[in-house]
BAFI-3210 file (N, C-alpha, C; in Angstrom, 3 decimals, decimal comma, padded with zeros to 6 digits):
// residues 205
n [1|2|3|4|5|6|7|8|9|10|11|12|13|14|15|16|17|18|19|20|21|22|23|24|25|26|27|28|29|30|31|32|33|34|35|36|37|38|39|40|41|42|43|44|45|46|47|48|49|50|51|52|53|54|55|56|57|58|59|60|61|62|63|64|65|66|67|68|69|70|71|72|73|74|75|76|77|78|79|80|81|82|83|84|85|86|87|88|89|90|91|92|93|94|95|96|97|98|99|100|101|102|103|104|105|106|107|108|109|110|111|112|113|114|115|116|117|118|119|120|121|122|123|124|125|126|127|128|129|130|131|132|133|134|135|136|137|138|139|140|141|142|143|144|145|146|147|148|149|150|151|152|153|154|155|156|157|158|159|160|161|162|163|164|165|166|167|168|169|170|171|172|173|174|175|176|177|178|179|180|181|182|183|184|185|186|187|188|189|190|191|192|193|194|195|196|197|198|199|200|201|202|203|204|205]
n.u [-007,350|-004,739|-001,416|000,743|004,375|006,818|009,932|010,148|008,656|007,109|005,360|003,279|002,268|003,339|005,683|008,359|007,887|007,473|009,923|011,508|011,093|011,935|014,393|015,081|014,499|016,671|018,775|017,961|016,715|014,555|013,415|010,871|008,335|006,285|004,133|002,387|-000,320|-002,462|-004,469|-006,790|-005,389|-001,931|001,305|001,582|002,739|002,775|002,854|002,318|-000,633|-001,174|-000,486|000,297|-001,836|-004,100|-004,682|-005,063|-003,007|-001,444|-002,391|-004,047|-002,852|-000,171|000,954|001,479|003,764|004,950|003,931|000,922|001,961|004,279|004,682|003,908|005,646|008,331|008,102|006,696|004,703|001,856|-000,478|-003,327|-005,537|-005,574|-005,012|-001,932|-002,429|-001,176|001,952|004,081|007,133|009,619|008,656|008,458|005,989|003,520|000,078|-002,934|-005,529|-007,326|-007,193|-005,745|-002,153|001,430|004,313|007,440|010,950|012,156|011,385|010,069|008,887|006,811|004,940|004,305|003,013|000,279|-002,271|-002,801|-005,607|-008,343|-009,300|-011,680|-014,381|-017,451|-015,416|-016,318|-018,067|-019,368|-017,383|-014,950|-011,794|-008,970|-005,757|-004,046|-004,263|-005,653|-008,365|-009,070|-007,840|-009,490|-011,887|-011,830|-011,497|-013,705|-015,034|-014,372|-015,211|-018,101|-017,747|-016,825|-018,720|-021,242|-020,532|-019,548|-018,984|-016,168|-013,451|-012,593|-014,589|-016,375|-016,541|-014,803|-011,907|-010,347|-007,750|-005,520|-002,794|000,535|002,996|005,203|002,248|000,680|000,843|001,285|-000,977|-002,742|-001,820|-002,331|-004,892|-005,831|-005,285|-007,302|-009,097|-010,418|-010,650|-008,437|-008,046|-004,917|-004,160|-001,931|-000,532|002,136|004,390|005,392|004,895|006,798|008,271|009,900|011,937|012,274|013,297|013,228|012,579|012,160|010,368|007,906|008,272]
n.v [032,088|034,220|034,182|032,445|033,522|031,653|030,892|028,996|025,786|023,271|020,384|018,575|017,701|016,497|015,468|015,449|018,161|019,569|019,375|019,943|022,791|024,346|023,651|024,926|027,281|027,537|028,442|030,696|033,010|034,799|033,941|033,966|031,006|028,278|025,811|023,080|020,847|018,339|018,118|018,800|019,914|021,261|020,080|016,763|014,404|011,014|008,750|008,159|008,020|005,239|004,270|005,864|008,129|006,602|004,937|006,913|008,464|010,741|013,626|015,145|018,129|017,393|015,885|017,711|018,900|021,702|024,981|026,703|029,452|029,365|028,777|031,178|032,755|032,604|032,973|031,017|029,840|028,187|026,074|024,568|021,797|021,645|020,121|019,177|019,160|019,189|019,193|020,863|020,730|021,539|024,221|025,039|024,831|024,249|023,444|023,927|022,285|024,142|025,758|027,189|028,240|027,787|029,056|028,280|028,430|026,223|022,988|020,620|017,266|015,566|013,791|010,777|007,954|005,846|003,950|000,654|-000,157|-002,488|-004,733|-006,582|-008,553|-006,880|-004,698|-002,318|-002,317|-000,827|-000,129|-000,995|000,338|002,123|003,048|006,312|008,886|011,627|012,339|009,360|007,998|008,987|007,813|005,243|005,192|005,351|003,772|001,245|002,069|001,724|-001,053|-002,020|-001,387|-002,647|-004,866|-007,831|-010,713|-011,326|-013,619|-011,114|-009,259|-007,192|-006,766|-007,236|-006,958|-007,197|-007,436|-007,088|-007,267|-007,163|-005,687|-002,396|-001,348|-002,813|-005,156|-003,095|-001,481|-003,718|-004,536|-001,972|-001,786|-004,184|-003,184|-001,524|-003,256|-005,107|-008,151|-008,708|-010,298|-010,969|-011,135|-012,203|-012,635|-013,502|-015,926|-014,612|-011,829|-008,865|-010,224|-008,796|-007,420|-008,170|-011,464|-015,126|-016,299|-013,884|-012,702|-014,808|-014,849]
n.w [-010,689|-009,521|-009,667|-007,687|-006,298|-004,942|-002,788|-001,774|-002,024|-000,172|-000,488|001,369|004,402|006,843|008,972|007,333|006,005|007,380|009,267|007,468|006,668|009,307|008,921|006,677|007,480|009,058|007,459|005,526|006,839|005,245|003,111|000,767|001,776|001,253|002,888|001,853|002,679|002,603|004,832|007,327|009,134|010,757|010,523|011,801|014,244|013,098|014,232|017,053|016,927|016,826|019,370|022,197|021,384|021,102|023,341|024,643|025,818|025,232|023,885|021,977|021,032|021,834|019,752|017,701|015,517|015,936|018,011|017,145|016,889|016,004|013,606|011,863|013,399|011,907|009,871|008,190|005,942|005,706|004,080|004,431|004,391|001,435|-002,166|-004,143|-007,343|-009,905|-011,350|-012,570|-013,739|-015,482|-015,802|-013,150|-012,277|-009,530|-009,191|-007,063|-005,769|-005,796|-007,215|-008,300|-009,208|-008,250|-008,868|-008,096|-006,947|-005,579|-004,919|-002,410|-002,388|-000,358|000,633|001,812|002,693|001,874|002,918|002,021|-000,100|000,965|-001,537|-001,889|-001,934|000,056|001,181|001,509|003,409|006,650|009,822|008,982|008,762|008,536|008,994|009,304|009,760|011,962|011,711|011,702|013,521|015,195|014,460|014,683|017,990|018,517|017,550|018,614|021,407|021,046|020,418|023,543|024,737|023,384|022,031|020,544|023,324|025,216|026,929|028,743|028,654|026,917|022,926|019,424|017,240|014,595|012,782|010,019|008,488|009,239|009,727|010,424|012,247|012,555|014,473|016,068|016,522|017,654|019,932|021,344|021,013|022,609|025,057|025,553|026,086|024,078|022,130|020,069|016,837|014,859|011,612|009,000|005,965|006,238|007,487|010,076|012,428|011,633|009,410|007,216|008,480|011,099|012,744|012,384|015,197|016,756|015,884|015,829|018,630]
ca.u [-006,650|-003,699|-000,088|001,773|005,673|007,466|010,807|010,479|007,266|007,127|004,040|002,659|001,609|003,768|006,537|008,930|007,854|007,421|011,207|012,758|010,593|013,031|015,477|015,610|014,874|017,540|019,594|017,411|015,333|013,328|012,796|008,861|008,218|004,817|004,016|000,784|-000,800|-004,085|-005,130|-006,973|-004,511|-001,317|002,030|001,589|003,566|002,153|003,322|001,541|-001,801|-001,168|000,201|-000,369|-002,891|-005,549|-004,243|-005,392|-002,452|-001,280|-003,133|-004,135|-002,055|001,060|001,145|002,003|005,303|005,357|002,946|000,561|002,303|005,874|004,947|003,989|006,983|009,247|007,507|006,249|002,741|000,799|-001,668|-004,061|-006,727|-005,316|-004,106|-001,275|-002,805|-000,602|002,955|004,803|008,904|009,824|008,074|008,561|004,342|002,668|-001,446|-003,505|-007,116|-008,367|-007,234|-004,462|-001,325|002,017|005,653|008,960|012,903|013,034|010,351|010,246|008,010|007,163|003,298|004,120|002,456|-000,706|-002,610|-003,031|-006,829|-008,793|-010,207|-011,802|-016,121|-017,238|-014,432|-016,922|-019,206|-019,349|-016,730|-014,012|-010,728|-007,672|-004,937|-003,367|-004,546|-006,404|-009,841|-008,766|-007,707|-010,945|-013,032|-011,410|-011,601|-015,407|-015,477|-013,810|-016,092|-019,128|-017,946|-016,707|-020,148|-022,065|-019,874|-019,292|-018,725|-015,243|-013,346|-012,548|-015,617|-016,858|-015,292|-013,492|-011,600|-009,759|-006,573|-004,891|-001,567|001,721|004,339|005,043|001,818|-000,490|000,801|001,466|-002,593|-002,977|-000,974|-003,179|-006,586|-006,091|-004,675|-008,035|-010,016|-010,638|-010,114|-008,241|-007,349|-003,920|-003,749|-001,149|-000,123|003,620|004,312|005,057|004,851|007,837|008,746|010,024|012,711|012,722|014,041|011,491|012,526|011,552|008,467|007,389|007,578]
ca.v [032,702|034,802|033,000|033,231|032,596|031,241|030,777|027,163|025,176|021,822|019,382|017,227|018,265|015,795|015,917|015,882|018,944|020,721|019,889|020,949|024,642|024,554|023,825|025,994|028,585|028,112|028,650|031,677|033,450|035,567|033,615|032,945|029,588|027,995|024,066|022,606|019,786|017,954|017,780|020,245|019,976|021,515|019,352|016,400|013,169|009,932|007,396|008,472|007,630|003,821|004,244|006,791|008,846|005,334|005,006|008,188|008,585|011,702|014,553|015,948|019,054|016,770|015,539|018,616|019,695|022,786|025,048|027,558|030,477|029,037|029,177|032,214|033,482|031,781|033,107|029,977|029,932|027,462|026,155|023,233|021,406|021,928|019,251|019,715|018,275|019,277|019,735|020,689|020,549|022,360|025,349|025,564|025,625|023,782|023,438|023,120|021,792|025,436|026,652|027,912|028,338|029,028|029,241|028,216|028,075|024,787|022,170|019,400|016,544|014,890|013,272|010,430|006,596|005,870|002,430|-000,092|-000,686|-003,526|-004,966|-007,742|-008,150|-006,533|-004,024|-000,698|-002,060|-000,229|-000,300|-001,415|001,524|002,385|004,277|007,025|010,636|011,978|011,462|007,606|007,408|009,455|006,959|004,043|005,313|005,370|002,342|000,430|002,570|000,831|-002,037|-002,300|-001,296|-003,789|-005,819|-009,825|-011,305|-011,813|-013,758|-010,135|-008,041|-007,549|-006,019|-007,666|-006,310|-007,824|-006,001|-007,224|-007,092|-007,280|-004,774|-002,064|-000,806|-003,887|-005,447|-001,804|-001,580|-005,055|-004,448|-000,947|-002,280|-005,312|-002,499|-000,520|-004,218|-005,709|-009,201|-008,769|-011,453|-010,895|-011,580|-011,905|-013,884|-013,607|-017,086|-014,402|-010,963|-008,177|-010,642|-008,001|-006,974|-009,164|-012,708|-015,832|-016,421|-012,297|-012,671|-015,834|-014,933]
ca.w [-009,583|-009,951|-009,742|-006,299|-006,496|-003,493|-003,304|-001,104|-001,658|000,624|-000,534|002,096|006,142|007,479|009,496|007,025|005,547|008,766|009,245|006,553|006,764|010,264|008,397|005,649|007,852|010,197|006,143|004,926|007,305|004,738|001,564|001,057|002,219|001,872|003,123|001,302|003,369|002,219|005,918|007,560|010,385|010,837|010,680|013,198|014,129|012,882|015,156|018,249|016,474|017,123|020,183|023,014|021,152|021,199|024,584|025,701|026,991|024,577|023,758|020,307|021,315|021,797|018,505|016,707|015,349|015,895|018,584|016,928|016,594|016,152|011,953|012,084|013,528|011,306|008,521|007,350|005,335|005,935|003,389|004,839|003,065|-000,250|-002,299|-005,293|-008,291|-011,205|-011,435|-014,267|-013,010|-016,454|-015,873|-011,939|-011,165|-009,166|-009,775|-006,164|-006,192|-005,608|-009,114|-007,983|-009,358|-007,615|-009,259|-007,161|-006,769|-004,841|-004,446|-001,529|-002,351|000,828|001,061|002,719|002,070|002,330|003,344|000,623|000,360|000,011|-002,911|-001,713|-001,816|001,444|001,362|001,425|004,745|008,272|010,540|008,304|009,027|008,007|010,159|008,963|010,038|013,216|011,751|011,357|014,732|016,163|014,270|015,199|019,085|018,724|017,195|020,100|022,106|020,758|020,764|024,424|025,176|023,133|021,174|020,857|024,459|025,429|028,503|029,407|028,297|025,099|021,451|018,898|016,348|013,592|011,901|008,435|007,975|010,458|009,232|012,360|012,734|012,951|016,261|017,393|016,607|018,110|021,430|021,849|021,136|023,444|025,989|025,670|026,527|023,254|021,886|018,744|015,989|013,878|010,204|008,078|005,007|006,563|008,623|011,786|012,227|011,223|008,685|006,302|009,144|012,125|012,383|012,959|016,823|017,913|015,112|016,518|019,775]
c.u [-005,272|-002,332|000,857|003,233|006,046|008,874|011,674|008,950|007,290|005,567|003,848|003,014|002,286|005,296|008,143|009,066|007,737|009,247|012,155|012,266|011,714|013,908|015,872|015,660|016,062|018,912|019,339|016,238|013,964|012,877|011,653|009,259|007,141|004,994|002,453|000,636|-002,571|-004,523|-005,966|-006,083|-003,073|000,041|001,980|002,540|002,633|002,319|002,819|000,128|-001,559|-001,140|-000,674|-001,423|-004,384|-005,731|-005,262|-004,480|-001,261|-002,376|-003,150|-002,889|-000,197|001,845|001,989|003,580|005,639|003,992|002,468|001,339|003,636|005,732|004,641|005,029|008,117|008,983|007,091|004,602|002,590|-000,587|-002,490|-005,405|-006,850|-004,238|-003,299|-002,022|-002,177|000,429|004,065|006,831|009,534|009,902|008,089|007,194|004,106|000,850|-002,355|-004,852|-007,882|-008,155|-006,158|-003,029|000,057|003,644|006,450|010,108|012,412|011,496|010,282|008,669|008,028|005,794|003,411|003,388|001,277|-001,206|-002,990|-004,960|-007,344|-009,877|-010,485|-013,939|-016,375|-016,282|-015,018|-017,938|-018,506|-018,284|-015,515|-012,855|-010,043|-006,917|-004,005|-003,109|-005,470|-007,484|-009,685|-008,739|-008,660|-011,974|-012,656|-011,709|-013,274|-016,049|-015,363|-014,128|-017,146|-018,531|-017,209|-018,062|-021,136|-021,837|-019,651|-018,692|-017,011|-014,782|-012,851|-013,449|-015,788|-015,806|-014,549|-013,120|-010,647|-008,512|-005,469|-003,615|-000,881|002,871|004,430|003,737|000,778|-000,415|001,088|-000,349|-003,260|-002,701|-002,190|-004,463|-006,907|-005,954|-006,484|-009,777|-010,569|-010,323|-009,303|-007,185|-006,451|-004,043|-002,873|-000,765|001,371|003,368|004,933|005,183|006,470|008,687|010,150|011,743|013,349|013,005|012,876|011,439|011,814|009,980|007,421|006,874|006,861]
c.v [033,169|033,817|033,575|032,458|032,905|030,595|029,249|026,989|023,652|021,286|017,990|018,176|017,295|016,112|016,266|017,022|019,993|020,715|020,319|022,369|024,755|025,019|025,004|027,680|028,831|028,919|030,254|031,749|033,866|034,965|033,290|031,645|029,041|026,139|024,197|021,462|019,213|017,922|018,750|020,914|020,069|020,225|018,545|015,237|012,473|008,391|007,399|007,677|005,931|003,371|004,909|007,515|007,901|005,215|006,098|008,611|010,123|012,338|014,669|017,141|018,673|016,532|016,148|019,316|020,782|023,760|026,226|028,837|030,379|028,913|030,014|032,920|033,201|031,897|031,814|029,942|028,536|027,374|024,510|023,283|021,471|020,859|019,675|018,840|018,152|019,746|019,639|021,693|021,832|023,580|026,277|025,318|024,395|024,060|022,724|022,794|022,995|026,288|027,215|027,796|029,056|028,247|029,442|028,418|026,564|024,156|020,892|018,468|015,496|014,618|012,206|008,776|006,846|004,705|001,913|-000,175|-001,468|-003,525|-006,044|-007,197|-008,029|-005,176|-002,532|-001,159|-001,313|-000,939|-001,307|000,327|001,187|003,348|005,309|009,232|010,795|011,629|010,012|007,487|007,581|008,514|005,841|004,259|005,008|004,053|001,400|000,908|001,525|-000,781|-002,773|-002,306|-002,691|-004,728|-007,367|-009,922|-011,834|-012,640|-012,305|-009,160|-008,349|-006,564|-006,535|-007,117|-007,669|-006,767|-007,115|-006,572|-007,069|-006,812|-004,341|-001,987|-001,841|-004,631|-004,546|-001,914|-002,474|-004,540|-002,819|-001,262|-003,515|-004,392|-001,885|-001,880|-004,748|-006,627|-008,674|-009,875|-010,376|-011,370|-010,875|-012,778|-014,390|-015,674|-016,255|-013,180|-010,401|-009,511|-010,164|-007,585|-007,622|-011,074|-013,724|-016,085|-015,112|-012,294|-013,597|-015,348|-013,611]
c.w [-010,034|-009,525|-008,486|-006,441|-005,071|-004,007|-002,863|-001,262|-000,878|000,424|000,419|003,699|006,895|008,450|008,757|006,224|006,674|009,547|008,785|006,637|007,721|009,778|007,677|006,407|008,958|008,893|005,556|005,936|006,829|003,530|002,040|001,250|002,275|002,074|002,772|002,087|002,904|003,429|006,344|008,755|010,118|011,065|012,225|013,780|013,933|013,963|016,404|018,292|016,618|018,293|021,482|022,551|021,304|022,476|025,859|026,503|026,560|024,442|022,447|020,565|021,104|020,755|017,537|016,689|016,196|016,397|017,278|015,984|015,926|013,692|011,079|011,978|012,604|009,881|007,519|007,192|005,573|004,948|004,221|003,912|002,153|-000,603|-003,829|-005,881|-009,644|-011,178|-012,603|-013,940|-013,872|-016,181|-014,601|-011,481|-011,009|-008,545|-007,795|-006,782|-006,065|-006,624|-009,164|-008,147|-008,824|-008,292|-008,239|-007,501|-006,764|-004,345|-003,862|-002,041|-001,142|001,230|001,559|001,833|002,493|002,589|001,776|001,053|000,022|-001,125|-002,858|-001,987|-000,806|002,090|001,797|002,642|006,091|008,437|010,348|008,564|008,565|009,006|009,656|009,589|011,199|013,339|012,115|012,829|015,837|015,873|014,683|016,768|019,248|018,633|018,268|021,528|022,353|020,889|021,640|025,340|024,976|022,108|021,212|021,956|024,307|027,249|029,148|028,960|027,388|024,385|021,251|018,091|015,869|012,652|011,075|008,355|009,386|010,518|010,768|012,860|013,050|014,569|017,272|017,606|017,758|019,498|021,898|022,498|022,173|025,034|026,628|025,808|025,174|022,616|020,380|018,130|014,723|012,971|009,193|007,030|005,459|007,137|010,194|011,767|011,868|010,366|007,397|007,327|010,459|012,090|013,216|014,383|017,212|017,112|015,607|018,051|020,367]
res [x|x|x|x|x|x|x|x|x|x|x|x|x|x|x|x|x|x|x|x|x|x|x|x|x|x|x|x|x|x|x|x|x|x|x|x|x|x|x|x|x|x|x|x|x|x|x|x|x|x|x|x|x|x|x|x|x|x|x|x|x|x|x|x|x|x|x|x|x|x|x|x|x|x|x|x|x|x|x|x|x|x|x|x|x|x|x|x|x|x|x|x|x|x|x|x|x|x|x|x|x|x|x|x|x|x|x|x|x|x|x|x|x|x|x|x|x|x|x|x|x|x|x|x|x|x|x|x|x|x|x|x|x|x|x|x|x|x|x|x|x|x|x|x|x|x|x|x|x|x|x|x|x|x|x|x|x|x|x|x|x|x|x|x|x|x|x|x|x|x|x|x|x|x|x|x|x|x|x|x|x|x|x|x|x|x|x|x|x|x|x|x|x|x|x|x|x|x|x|x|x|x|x|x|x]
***
């Protein structure tokens, strides 16, 4: 594929690459500008997905940075579903997974964490998740579908779930999934949750 130069490239679909495009363009209206995102989905917030989006109490629509047209106008490209795979700083290029080579000015690296995964025996069966991206949170909804339907007997209905680890997003998880009628058991190696940040009286209680 032939070699496209841009004169801002931003790697990663997240929100901090959807705010600096803002940015830069509130700096330089016309320089090229492209944002690469491995998703197939347009810059969205992440923190919803734990929260109101399990809830049902957000929309998919809500989520997103920035509506439709608004990167467009703003002359911002948009690449989705393409991930960088090779970058050589030296030289300016960065290498996507579609063969494609594109030469910059100024390059934002901004992909974001991803979940640790386990490596335990058991780790690859059914209805084991991870939370990170829209799919994650559509499959997880289904899941706690099924098993409000016909899941292990609780004193309030059925469905249990189980969720690993207790940083923010585990007793945000926790506090949802119990919201949406499901028993769920906390684990953590901590001795109480937000260990890492909160103090043992607010973790405790």
């Amino acid at each position: 594929m032939s070699d496209l130069h841009m004169k801002y490239v931003l790697v990663g679909g997240g929100v901090a690459s959807s705010e600096a495009a803002l940015a830069i363009r509130q700096l330089d209206a016309d320089g090229p500008l492209l944002l690469v995102g491995q998703e197939i989905h347009r810059p969205y917030h992440r923190p919803p997905l734990s929260k109101g989006y399990l809830r049902g109490e957000v929309t998919r629509s809500a989520i997103y940075t920035v509506n439709p047209p608004g990167f467009a106008e703003r002359r911002i490209e948009l690449r989705t579903g393409r991930r960088a795979v090779h970058l050589d700083p030296a030289r300016h290029k960065l290498q996507l997974d579609s063969g494609q080579t594109i030469t910059y000015d100024k390059l934002l690296l901004a992909t974001g964490a991803t979940p640790r995964r386990l490596s335990v025996p058991g780790a690859e069966l059914p209805n084991i998740h991870y939370l990170r991206t829209l799919e994650d949170a559509d499959r997880l909804l289904n899941s706690a579908a099924v098993a409000r339907a016909d899941g292990k007997p609780h004193d309030r209905g059925k469905g249990v779930a189980t969720i690993l680890g207790a940083g923010l997003l585990g007793p945000e998880l926790a506090a949802t999934l119990t919201r949406r009628g499901l028993q769920v058991d906390l684990i953590t190696a901590s001795e109480w949750i937000w260990q890492r940040f909160a103090g043992e009286a607010t973790g405790r209680f």
